[in-house]
LOBA-532985 format. One record per atom (N, C-alpha, C): x, y, z; residue in three letters. Coordinates in pm, whole numbers, plus 50000, padded with zeros to 5 digits. Atoms other than C-alpha are relative to their C-alpha. Last residue first. Example, Ala and Ser with C-alpha at 12.3 -4.5 7.8 and 13.67 -1.06 7.14 Angstrom:
499184988149994SER513674989450714SER499235010950073SER500894988150000ALA512304955050780ALA500905012050000ALA
***
This chain:
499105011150101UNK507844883351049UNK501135005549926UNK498935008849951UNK507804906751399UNK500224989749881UNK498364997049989UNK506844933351162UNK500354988950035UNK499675004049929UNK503454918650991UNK501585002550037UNK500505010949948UNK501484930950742UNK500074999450124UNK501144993949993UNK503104969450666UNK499214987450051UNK499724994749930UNK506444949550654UNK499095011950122UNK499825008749921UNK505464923650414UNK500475008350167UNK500544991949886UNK504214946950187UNK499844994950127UNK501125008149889UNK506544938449905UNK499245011150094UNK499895008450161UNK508714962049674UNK498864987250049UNK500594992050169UNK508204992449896UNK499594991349888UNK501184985349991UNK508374978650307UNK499565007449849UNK501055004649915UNK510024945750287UNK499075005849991UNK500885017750055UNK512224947849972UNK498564999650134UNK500544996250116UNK513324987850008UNK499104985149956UNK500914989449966UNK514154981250418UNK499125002449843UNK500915010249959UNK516424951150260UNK499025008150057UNK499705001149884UNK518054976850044UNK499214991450102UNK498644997149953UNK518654989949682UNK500214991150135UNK499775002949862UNK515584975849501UNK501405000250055UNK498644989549966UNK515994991649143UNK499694997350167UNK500664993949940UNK512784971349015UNK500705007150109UNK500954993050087UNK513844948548739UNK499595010350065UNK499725002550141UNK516964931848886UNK499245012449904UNK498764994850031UNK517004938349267UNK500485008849814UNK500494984449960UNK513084933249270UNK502165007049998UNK500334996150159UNK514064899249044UNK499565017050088UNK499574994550104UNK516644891749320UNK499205009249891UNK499294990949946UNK514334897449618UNK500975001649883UNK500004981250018UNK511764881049427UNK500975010750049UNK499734993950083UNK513454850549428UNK499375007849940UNK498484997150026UNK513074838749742UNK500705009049884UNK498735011650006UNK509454836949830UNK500905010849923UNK499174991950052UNK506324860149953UNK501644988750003UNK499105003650085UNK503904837350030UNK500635008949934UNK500534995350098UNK503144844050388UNK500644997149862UNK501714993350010UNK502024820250689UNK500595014649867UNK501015013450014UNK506444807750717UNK498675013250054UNK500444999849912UNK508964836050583UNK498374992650037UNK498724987249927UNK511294843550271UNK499634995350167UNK500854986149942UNK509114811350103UNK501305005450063UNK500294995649844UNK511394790049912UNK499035010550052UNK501905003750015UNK511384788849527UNK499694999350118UNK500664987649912UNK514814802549511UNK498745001250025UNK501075002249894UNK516314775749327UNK499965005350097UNK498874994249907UNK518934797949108UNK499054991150115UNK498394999750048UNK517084788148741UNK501254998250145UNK499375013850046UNK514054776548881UNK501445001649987UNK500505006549883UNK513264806149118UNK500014983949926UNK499174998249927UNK514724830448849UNK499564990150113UNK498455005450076UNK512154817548578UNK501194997650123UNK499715014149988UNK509514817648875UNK501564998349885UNK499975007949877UNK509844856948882UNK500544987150036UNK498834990349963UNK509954865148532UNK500634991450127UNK499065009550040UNK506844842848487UNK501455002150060UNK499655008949998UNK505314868148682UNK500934987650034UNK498484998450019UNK505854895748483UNK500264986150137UNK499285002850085UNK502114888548351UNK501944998950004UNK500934998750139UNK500714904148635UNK500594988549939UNK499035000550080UNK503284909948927UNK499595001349847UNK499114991349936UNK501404908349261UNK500845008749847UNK500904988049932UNK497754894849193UNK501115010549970UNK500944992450079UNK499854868248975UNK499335011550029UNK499564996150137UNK502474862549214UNK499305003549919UNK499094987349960UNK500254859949514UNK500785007249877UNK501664989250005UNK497434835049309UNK501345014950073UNK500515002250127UNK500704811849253UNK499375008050001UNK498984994150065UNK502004813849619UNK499935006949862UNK499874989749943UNK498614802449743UNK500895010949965UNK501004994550091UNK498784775349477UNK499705015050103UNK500624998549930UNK502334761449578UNK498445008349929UNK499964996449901UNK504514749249307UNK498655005250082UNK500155000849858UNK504544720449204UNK500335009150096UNK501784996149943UNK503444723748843UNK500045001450124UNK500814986949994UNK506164702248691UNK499215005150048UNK501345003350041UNK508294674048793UNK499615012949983UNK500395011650004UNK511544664348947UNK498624999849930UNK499105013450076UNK514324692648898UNK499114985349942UNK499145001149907UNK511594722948979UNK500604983649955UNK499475013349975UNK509114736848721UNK501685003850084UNK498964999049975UNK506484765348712UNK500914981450016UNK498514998750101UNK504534760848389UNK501225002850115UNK499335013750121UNK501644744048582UNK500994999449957UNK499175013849991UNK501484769348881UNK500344991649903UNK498524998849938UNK502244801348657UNK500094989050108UNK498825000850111UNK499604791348421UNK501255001650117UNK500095012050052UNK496724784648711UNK501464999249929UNK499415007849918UNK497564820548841UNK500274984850012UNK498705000050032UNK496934836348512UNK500224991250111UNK499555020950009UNK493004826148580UNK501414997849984UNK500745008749853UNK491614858248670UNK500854990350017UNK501555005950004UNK493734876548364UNK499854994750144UNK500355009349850UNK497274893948372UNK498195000949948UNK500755010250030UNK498634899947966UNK499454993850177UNK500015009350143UNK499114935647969UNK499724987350011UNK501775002049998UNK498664942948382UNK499944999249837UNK500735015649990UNK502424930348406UNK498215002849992UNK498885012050073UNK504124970248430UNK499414989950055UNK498664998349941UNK500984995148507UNK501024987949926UNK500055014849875UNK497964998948273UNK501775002550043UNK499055005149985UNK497325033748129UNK500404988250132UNK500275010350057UNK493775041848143UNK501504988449976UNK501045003449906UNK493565066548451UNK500014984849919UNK499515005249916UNK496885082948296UNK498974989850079UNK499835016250034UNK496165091147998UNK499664990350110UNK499185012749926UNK495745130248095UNK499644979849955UNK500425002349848UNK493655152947892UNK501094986550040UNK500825007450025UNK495125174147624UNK499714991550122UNK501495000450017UNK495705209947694UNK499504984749964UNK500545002950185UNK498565201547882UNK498594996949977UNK498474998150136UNK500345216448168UNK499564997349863UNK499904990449998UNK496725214148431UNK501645007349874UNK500644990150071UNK496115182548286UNK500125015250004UNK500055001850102UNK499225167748434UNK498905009349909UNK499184987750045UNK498895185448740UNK500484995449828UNK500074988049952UNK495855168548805UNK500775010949920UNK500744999150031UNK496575133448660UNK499715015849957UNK499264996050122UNK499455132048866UNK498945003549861UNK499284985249971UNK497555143749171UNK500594997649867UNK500784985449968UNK494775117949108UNK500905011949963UNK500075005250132UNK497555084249046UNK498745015049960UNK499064993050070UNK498865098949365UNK499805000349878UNK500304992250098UNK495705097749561UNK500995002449929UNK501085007450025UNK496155066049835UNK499665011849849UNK499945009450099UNK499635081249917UNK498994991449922UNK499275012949925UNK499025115349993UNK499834988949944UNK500565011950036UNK497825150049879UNK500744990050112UNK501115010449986UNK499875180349909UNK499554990049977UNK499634996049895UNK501455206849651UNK498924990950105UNK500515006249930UNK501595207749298UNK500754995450168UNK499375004449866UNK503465237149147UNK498434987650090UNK500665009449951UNK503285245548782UNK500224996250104UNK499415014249919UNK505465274148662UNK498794993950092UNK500485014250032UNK503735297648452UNK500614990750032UNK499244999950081UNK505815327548542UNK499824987849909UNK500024987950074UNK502745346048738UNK500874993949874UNK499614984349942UNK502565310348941UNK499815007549835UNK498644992050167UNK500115282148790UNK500415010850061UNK500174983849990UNK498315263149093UNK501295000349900UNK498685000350104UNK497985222949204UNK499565015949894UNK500994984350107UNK496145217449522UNK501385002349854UNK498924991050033UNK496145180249719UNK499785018449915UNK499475003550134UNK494085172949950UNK500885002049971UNK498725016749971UNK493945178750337UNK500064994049865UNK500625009650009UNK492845217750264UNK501344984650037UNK499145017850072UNK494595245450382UNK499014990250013UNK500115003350111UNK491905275850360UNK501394988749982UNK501055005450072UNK490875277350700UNK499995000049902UNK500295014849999UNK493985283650845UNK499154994449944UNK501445007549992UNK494275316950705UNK500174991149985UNK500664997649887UNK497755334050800UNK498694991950019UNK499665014849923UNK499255318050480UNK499425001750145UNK498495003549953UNK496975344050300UNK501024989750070UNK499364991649861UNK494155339450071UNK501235001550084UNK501604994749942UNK492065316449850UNK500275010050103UNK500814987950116UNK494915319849535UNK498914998950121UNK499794986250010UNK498005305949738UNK498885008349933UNK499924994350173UNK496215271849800UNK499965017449997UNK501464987449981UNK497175262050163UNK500355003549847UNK499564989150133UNK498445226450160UNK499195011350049UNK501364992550041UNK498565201650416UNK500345010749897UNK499934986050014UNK501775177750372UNK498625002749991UNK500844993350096UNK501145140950496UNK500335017650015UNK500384984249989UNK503795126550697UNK499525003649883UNK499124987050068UNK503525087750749UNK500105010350023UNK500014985049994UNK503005063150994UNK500665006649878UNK499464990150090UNK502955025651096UNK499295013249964UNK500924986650014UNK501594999051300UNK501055008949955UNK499344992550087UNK501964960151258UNK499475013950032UNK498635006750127UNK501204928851359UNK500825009249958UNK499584990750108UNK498354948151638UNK501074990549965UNK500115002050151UNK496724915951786UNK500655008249900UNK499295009450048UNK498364921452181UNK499714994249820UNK498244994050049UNK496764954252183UNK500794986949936UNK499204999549885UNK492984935652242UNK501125004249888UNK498484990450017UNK490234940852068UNK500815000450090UNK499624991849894UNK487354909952167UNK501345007249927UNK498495009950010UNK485814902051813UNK500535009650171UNK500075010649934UNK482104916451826UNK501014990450031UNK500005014850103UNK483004946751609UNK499524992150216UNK500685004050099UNK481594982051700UNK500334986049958UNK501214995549962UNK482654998552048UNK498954997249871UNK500305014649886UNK486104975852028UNK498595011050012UNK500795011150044UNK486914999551704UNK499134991050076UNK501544994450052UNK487085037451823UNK499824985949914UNK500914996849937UNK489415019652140UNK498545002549912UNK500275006649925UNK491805002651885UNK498605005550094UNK500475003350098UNK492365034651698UNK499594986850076UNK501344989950072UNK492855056751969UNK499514989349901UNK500865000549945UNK495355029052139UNK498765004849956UNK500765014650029UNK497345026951853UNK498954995950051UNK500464998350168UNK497825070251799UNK499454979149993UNK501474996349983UNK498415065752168UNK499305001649892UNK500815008649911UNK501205040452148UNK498425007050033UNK500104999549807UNK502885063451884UNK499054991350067UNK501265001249898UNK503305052851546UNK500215002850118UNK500705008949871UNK506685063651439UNK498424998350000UNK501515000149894UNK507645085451129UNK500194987950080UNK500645013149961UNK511305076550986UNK498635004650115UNK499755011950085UNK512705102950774UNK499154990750028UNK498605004549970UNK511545135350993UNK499664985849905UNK499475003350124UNK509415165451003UNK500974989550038UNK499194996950046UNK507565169651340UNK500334995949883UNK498555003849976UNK504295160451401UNK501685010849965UNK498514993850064UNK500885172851386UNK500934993950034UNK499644993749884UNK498165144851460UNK501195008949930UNK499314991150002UNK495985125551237UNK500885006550056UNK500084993849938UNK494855089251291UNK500815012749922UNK498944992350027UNK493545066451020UNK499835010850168UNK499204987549988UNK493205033851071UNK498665011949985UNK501374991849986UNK492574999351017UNK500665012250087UNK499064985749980UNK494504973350817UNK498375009550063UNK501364995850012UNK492684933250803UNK501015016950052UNK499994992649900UNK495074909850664UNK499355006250032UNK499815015649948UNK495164883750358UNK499965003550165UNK498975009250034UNK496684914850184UNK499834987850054UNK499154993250129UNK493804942550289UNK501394987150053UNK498815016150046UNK490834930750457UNK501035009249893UNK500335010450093UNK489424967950600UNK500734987649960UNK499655009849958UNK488594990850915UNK500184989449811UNK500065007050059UNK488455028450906UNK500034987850038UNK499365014949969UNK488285055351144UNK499584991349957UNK500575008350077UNK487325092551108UNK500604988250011UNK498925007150125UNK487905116551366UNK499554989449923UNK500294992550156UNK485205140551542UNK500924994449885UNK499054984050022UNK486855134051907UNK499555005849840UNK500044991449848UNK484245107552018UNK500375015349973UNK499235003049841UNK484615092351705UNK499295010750062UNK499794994349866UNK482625103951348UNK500084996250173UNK499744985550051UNK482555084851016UNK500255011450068UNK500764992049950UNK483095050851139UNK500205014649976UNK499744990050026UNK483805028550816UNK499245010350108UNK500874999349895UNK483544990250793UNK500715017950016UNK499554990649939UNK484504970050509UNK499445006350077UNK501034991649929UNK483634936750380UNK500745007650069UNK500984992550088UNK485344916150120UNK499375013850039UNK499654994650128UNK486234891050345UNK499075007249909UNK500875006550086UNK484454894750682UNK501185004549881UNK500854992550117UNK487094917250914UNK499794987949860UNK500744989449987UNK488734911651231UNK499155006549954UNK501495003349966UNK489444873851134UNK499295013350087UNK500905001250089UNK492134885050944UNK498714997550046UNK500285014350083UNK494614896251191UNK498815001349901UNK500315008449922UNK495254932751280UNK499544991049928UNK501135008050045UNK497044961751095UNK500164987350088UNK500155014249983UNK497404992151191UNK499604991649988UNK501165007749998UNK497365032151055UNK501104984350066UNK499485011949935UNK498815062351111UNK499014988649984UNK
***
């Protein structure tokens, strides 16, 4: 479970990491999107679609921060708190399912008798790891995967964000759009961009979605278009991270 609290909780750049609470848990703090996210709690749960944060999973995390920053912590700053379900794994080769002490909180990836491959575990900060993993474990040659750039990291540079204000244009002039917006798209999109603004001239959709972030209009088409966005839950929370930021926006 984690939450996130304004920006002025945390120096840009600068992270903050207590390695052992009260209770032996670990608890993070860092700038992430223009925001400051800080976490992690564990707890068993039940299985189900839509995890919750619980009010004590916000409180815990809140409490193992206000005993290290100088910012007063108060509830009223959480924007946002959220939850997943992490699978533990027990790796069938250190023993039986009876022994707790051999599920790890990684992931584990194991060849049955019929050579079927079974990865098992992990979570979302290690997936580019697990595929990796079970990748090498299927083929003797070594995985790609660490060097392989994603879709728009081909032509994205420092400075792309300059090109996509100048070249965006609107009926009366060029270049105008926003430079905050400009550095978002580029960070966000790479090289695809352009993509983006095309559709935001063509259909003027150059609007922000929502006032303090720049997430505008015509991404929701081009995440429709290029990026199999089914559902306004799939735009806020998968295709953006506008939802993980800040709910009430």
């Amino acid at each position: 479970m984690h939450i996130t609290l304004p920006d002025y909780y945390s120096p840009e750049n600068v992270g903050m990491i207590v390695p052992k609470t009260k209770d032996g848990r670990v608890v993070f703090m860092l700038p992430w999107l223009g925001e400051t996210i800080a976490g992690t709690t564990d707890a068993p749960c039940e299985v189900t679609m839509r995890p919750k944060a619980s009010e004590e999973d916000i409180r815990f995390i809140l409490d193992a921060l206000s005993g290290y920053l100088s910012v007063n912590v108060r509830r009223s700053d959480v924007k946002s708190a959220w939850s997943g379900i992490r699978p533990l794994a027990l790796d069938p080769t250190l023993g039986s399912d009876e022994n707790t002490s051999n599920i790890v909180r990684d992931h584990v990836v194991f060849v049955e008798k019929d050579g079927m491959v079974t990865i098992t575990g992990g979570k979302w900060t290690t997936y580019r790891l697990m595929a990796q993993d079970a990748v090498d474990k299927i083929s003797s040659l070594p995985c790609q995967t660490s060097g392989m750039k994603l879709v728009g990291a081909r032509g994205f540079h420092p400075a792309l964000f300059t090109e996509v204000a100048q070249t965006y244009v609107v009926p009366h002039r060029r270049g105008a759009i926003d430079t905050r917006v400009a550095k978002y798209l580029g960070c966000s999109y790479g090289d695809r961009a352009k993509a983006v603004t095309d559709i935001a001239e063509a259909r003027k959709l150059g609007k922000r979605l929502v006032r303090g972030y720049p997430i505008i209009e015509a991404e929701v088409v081009y995440c429709m278009k290029y990026e199999m966005c089914e559902t306004p839950e799939d735009f806020i929370a998968r295709r953006t991270r506008l939802l993980f930021l800040d709910k009430q926006a």
